[in-house]
C-alpha positions in Angstrom: 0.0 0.0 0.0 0.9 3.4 -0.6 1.8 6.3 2.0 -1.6 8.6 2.3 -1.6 11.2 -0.4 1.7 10.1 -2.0 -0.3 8.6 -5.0 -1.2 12.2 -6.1 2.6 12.8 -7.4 5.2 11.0 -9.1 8.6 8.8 -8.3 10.4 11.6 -10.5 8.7 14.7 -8.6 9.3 13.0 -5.1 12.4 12.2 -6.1 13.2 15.8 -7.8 12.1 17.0 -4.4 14.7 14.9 -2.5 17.0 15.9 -4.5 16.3 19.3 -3.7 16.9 18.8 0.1 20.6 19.0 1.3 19.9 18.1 4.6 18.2 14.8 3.5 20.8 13.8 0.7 23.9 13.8 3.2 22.0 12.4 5.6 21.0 9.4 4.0 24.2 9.4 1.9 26.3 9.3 5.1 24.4 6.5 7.3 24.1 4.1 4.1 27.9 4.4 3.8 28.4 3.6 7.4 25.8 0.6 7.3 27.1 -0.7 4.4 31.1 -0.6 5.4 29.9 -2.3 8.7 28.3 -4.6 6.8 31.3 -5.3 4.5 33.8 -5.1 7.9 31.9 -7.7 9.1 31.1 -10.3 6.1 34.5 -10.0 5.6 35.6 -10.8 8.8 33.1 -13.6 9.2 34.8 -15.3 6.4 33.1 -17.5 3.9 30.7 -14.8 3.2 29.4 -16.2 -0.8 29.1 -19.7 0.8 27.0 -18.5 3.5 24.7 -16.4 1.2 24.4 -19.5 -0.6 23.0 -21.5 2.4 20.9 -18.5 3.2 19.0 -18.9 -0.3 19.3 -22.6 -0.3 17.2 -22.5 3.2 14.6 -19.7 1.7 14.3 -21.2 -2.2 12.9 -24.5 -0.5 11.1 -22.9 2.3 9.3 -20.9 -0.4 8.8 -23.8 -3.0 6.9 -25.8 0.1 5.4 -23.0 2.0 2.4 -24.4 2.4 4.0 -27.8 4.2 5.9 -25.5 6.6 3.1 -22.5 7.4 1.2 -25.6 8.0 3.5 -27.4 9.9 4.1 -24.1 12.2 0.5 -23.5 12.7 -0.4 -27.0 13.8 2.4 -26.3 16.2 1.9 -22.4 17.3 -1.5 -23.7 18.1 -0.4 -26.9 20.6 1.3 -23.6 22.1 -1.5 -22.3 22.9 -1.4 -19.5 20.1 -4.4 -17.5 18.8 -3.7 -17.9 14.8 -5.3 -15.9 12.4 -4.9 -15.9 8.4 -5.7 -12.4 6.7 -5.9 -12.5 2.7 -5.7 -8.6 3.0 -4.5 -5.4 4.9 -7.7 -4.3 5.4 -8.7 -8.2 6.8 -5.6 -7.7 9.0 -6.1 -4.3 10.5 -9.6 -5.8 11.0 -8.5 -8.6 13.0 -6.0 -6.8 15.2 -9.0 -4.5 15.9 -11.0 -6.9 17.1 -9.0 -8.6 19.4 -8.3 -4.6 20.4 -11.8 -4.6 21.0 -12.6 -8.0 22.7 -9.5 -6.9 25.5 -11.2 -3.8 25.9 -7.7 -2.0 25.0 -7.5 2.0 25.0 -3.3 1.6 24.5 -1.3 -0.7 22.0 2.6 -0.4 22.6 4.6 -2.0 19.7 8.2 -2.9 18.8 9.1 -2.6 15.0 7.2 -3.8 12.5 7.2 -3.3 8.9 4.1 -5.4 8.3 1.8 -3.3 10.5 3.5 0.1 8.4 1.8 -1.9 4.9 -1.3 -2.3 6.9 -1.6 1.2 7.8 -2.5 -0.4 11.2 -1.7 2.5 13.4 -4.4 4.7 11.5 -7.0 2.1 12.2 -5.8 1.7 15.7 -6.6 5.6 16.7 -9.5 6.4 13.9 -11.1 3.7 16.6 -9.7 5.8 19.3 -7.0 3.4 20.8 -3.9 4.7 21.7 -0.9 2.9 19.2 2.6 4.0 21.0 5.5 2.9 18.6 8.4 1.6 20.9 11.3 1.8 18.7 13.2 4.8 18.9 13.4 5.9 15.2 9.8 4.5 15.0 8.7 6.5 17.4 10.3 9.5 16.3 8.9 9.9 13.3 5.5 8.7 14.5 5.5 12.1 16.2 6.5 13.3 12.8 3.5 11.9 11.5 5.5 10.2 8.9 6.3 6.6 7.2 9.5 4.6 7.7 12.4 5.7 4.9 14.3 2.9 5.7 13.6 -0.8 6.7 16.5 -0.8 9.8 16.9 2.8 9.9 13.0 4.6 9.7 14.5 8.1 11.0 17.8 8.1 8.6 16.6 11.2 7.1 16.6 13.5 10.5 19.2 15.0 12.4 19.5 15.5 15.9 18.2 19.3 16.0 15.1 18.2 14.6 14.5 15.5 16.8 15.2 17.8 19.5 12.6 19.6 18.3 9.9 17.2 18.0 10.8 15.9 21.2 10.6 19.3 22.7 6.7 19.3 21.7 6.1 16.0 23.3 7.6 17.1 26.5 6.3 20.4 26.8 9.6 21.9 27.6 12.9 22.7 25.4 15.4 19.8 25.3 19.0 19.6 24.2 19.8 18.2 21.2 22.2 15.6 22.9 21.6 12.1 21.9 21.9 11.0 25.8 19.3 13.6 26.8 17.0 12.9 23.7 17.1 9.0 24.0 16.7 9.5 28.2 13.6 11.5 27.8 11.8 8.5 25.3 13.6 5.8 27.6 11.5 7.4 30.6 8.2 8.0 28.6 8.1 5.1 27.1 8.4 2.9 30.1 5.2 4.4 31.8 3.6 3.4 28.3 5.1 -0.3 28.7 2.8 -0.4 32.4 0.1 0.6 30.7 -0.6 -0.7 28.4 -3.1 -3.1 27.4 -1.5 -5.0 24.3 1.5 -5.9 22.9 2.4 -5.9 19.6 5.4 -7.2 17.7 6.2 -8.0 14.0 8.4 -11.2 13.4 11.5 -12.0 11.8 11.6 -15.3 11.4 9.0 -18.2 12.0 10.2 -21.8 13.3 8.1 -24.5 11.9 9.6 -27.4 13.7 8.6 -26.0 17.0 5.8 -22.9 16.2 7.8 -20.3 17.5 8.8 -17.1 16.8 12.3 -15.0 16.6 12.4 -11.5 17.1 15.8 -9.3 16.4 16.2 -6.0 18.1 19.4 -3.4 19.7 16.8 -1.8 22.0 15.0 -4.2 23.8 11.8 -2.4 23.8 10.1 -5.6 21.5 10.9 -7.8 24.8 9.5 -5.2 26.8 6.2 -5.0 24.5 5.9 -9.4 24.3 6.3 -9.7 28.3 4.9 -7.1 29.8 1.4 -6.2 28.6 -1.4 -9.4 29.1 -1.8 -10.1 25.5 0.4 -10.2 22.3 -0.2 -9.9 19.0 2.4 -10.5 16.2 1.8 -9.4 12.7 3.8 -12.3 10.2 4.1 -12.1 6.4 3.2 -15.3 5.7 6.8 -15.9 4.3 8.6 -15.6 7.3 8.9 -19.1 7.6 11.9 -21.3 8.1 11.8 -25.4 8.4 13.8 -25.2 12.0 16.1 -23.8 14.6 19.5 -25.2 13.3 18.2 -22.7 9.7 17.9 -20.0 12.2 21.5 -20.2 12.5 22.2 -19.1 9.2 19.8 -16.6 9.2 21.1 -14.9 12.7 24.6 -14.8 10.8 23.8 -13.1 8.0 21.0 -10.9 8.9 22.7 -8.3 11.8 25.8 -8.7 9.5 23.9 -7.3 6.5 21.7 -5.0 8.4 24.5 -3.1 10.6 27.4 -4.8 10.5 26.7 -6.5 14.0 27.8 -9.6 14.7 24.3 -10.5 16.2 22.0 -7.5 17.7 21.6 -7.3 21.1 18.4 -9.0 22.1 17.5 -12.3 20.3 13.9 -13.8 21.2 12.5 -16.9 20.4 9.2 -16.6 21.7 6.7 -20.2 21.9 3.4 -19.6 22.7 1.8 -17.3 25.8 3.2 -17.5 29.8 3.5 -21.0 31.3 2.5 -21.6 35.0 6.1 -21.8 35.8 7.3 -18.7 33.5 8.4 -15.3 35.7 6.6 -13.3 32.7 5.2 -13.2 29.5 1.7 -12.8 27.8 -1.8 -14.4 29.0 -2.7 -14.6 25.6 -1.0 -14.5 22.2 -2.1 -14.2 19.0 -0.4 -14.3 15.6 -1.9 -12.9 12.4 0.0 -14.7 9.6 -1.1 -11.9 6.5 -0.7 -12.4 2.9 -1.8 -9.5 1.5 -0.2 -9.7 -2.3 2.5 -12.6 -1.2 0.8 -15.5 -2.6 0.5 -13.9 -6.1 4.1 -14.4 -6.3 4.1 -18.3 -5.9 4.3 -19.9 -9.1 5.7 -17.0 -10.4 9.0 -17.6 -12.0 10.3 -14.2 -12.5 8.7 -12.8 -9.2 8.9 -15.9 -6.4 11.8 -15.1 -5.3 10.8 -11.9 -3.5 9.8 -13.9 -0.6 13.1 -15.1 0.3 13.5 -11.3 0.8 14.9 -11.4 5.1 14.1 -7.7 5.5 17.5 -6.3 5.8 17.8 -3.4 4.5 21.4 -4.2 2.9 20.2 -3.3 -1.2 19.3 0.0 0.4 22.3 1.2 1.4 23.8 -0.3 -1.3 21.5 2.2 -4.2 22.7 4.7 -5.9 19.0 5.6 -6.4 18.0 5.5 -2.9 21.3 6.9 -1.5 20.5 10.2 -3.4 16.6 10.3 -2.6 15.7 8.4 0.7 12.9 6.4 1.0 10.1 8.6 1.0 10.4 9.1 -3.1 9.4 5.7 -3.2 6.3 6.4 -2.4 5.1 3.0 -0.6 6.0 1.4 2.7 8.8 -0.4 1.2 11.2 1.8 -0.4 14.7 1.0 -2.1 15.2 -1.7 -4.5 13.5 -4.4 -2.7 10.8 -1.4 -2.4 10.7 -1.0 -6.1 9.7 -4.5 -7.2 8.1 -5.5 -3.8 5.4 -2.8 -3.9 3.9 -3.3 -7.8 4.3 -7.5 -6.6 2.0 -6.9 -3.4 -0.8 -4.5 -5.3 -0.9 -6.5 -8.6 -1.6 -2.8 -10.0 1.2 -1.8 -12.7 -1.3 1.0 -13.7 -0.9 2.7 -10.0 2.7 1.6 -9.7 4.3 1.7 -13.4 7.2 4.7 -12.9 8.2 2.9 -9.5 10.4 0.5 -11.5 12.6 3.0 -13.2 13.4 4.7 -10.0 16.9 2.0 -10.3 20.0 2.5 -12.5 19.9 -1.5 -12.7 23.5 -1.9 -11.8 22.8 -4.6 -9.6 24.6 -3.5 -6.4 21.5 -4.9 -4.8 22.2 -8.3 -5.6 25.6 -8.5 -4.5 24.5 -6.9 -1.0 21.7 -9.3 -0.7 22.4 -11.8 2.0 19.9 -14.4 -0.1 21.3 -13.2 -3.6 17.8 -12.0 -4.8 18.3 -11.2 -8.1 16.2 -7.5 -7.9 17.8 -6.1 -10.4 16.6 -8.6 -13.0 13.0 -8.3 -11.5 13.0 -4.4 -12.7 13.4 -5.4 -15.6 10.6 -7.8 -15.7 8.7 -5.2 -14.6 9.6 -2.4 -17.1 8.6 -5.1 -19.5 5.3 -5.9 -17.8 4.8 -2.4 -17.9 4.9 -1.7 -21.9 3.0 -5.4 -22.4 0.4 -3.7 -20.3 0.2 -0.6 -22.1 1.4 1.8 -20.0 4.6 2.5 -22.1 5.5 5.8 -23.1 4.5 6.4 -26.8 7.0 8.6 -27.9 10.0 6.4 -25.9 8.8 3.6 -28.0 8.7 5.0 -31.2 12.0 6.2 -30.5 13.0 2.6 -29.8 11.4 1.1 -32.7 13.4 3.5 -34.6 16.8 2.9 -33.0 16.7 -0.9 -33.6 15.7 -0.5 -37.4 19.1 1.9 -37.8 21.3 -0.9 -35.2 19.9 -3.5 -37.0 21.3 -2.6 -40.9 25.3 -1.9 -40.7 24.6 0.8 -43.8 21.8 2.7 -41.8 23.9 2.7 -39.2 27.2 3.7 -40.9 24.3 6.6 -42.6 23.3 7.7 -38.6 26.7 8.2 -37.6 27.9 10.2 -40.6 25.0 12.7 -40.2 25.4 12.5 -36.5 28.6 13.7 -36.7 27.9 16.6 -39.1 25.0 17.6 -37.3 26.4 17.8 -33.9 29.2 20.4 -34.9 26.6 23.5 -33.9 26.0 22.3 -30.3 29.3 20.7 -29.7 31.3 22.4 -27.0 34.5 21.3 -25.6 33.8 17.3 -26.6 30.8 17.3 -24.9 26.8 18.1 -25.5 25.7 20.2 -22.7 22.1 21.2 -24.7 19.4 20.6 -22.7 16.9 19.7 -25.6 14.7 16.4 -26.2 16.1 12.9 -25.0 19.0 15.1 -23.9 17.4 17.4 -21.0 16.8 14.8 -18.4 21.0 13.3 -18.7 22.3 16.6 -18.7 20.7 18.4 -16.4 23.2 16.6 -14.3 26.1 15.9 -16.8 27.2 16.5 -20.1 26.7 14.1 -23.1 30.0 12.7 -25.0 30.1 13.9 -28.3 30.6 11.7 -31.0 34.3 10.6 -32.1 35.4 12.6 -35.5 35.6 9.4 -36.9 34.2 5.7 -35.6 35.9 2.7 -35.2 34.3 1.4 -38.4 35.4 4.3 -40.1 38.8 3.4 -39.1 39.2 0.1 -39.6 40.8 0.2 -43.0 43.4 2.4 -41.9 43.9 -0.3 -39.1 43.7 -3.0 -41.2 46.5 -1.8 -43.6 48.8 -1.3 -40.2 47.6 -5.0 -39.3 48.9 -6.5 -42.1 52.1 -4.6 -42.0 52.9 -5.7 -38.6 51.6 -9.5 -39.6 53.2 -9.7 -43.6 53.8 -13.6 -42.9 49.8 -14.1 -42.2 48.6 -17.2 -44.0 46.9 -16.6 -47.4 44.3 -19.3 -46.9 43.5 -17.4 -43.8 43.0 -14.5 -45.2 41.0 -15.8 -48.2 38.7 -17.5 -46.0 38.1 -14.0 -43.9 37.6 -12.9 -47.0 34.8 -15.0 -48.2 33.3 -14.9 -44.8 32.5 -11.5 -44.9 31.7 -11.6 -48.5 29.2 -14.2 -47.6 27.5 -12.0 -44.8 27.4 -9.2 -46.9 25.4 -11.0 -49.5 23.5 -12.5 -46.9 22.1 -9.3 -45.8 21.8 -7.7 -48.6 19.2 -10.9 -50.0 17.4 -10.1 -46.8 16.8 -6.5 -47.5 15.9 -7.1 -50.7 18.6 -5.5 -52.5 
C-alpha cells in the first residue's frame, strides 16, 4: 500500500524534491555508507561470506517452494502452544483482526516494537481512527510517528533527520525545550516510554523469522523495547508475512549470521527472542494470551511465479538500500510506498498487482545490480526491474513517444549501412552544439541526462570508419599471415554481406 496522499505525485517529482533537500541527501548518503562498510567489515571478517549467502537462499528457495507444508506445519504447532492464529488474505482483513482482538480486551493503549508489516497495513491509523492509543516503541519509530511520517528505511525509519530536529519534536512531546544531545533525547523517550510499557493493554510485535519445527517465533532488536512489548502487557499480537517461515532452529542459525551482518554490520543485535506460545505456569513473565496474524496481502501472487517468487526469500534487511545509488540520493520517501529501495521498487507493484498505479516505480533504479551482491539471499532484484519495465509496456502503459523512439533505434542498429548513414549525419550535425567534446544542450532525449552531466560527443571518426586504416597497419605488422587465412576471412564477410543484402531485398 501506498503512503496517504503520496499517489497524487510521481517517483520523478518526489524524487526531484529529494533531490532538492541537502539536509536529507547527506544524511541518508552518510548512514548508508556507514551501514554498508559495517556490513562489509563484518562479512568480511566472518569469512566465507558467498558460501553463507548461498546456504541463506538454499534455506529460503525450498522454504518458499513448500510454504504451504511449513506454514502448515508451524500452525499446527503455534496452536499446541496455545497461540491464537489468524490468516488475513488482506490489509484491510488484518487491521480488522487486530481491531477486534483490540476490542474484545477492551484496550485504549497498544505499545509495539518494529514492524514493517503493521506500516503496509496502515495499522496505526486504524488503531486511533477507533480511538486506541498505538505507541511505537522503537526509537526511530517513534520519532517519526510524532513526525507523522512513514519509515524511509527498513533498519533505519528516521535516517533522514538530524538531531536538532529531533530535538525539536521531542521538545513538543515534553512540553519543555530539550538539548539536542543524543543521551538527553534518547533519556527522555527511555522514561516516557516505560510508563507506556505499564500501561498498556497490548503488545504488539512483528516477526523476523518463523520456526516450523517447534511454532515459534524469533524477534531481532538493539533496543530491547520488543521484549519489553511481548512480556509485559497481558496479550500479544504479532503481525507475520506469511513468508517468514523457516523449516527449523538449526536454519535460524544461518539466518542470525547473515542478517545483523547485512543490516549493521553487528555480529548479532543485542536482544535475540524466540518466543513459543503465551506464559506457562512456571514462566516469571510473558503474555496471558497470544495471537499471531499470519497476512498475505499480495505474497501468494508471487508463488508460481518464476520471475517474481523469489521476493519472498527477501529477510528484510535493509542491505540493497544502502547499497543504491538511487536510494542513496533520494531516501525512501520518493518511493512512495511502505517499502522503499530496490526491494521497495519490485516488492510494492508484486504486493498490489496494480502496474497502472505503480508503473514509474520501476525506473526509479540504475539497474546496476549492487542490490544483488548486497543481498544476504542473492535476490536477483535487479533482473526483477526489468521484468517489470517489460510488464509495464506489455500492459500498455509505455510511453508512446520512448517507444517510437525505440522502434526506430533498432531499425538503424539493426542494418550496418543505416547505421554507418546515422553516424555520418550525427557527426555533421552535432558540430553546432558541440562544445568542448561534450553536448551540454538541454533539448529532447538530452534534457533529463544533462541536467546533471554533459553528453559525450561523438568521435570525429568511428571505429568502423577506421578500420581500414587499421587494417593496412595490421597487415604490416603481420606480412607472414597465412593466405588461406586470409581468403577464407575474406569470403566470410563476403558471404555476410550478401546475406544481408538478399534479406533487405537488394
Amino acid at each position: 500500500m501506498s503512503q496517504p496522499g503520496v499517489m497524487d505525485t510521481t517517483v520523478k517529482e518526489r524524487a526531484g524534491l529529494a533531490l532538492n533537500d541537502d539536509f536529507l541527501r547527506k544524511a541518508v548518503k552518510f548512514t548508508t555508507e556507514r551501514l554498508r562498510n559495517g556490513k562489509k567489515s563484518a562479512s568480511e571478517e566472518h569469512g566465507n561470506w558467498d558460501e553463507w549467502r548461498e546456504r541463506g537462499r538454499q534455506i529460503r528457495l525450498h522454504t518458499i517452494a513448500y510454504l504451504d507444508y511449513y506454514l502448515n506445519e508451524f500452525v499446527n504447532n503455534a496452536r499446541a502452544n496455545g497461540v491464537h492464529i489468524h490468516f488475513a488474505d488482506t490489509s484491510v482483513e488484518a487491521a480488522a483482526i487486530a481491531l477486534d482482538i483490540a476490542a474484545h480486551k477492551q484496550a485504549s493503549t497498544v505499545v509495539k516494537s518494529k514492524s514493517m508489516v503493521s506500516e503496509e497495513v496502515h495499522l496505526n491509523h486504524v488503531l486511533e481512527s477507533a480511538g486506541i492509543e498505538a505507541i511505537e516503541t522503537d526509537l526511530g519509530e517513534y520519532i517519526i510517528q510524532l513526525a507523522g511520517e512513514a519509515p524511509s528505511h527498513i533498519v533505519i525509519p528516521a535516517i533522514h533527520k538530524n538531531r536538532y530536529q529531533i530535538a525539536e519534536l521531542l521538545s513538543k512531546e515534553a512540553g519543555e525545550i530539550l538539548e539536542p544531545d543524543t543521551t538527553v533525547l534518547a533519556g527522555f523517550v527511555r522514561k516516557k516510554l516505560r510508563e507506556k510499557f505499564l500501561e498498556a493493554d497490548i503488545g504488539m510485535t512483528g516477526c523476523n523469522f518463523a520456526i516450523a519445527e517447534t511454532g515459534s517465533m524469533v524477534l531481532f532488536e538493539n533496543e530491547g523495547n520488543a521484549r519489553m512489548v511481548s512480556t509485559v502487557p497481558k496479550t500479544q499480537i504479532t503481525l507475520m508475512g506469511m513468508e517468514r517461515i523457516i523449516p527449523s532452529w538449526t536454519d535460524l542459525e544461518v539466518m542470525a549470521t547473515l542478517l545483523p551482518r547485512s543490516a549493521t554490520g553487528q555480529k548479532l543485535t543485542m536482544y535475540m527472542s524466540g518466543i513459543t506460545g503465551p506464559r506457562r505456569t512456571a514462566d516469571g513473565d510473558g503474555p496471558d494470551e497470544m495471537h499471531i496474524i499470519i497476512v498475505d496481502n499480495g505474497r501468494s501472487l508471487q508463488l508460481g511465479d518464476p520471475e517474481f517468487q523469489e521476493l519472498l526469500n527477501c529477510i528484510r534487511c535493509g542491505a540493497c538500500l544502502n547499497a543504491c545509488p538511487v536510494y542513496r540520493h533520494i531516501g525512501g520517501h520518493a518511493y512512495g510506498g511502505t517499502y522503499s529501495g530496490p526491494i521497495g521498487a519490485v516488492l510494492t507493484p508484486a504486493l498490489n498487482g496494480n502496474i497502472d498505479e505503480w508503473n514509474d516505480i520501476a525506473g526509479a533504479s540504475s539497474l546496476c545490480g549492487a542490490c544483488y551482491e548486497a543481498c544476504p539471499v542473492k535476490i536477483p532484484l535487479h533482473d526483477m526491474l526489468v521484468y517489470l519495465r517489460r510488464r509495464k509496456v506489455e500492459d500498455g502503459h509505455g510511453n508512446k513517444m520512448e517507444s517510437m523512439g525505440m522502434k526506430g533505434f533498432a531499425a538503424v542498429v539493426s542494418n550496418s549501412k543505416r547505421f554507418s548513414a546515422a553516424i555520418r549525419l550525427g557527426q555533421i550535425g552535432q558540430k553546432a552544439i558541440v562544445r568542448n567534446n561534450g553536448i551540454s544542450l538541454k533539448l529532447g532525449p538530452l534534457k533529463g541526462w544533462n541536467n546533471y552531466r554533459v553528453a559525450p560527443s561523438l568521435a570525429k571518426k568511428s571505429f568502423r570508419q577506421q578500420w581500414n586504416k587499421l587494417d593496412q597497419e595490421l597487415d604490416q605488422e603481420q606480412p607472414t599471415m597465412d593466405s588461406s587465412v586470409r581468403s577464407r576471412m575474406e569470403q566470410i564477410i563476403r558471404e555476410r554481406e550478401e546475406g544481408e543484402g538478399a534479406k533487405h531485398g537488394h
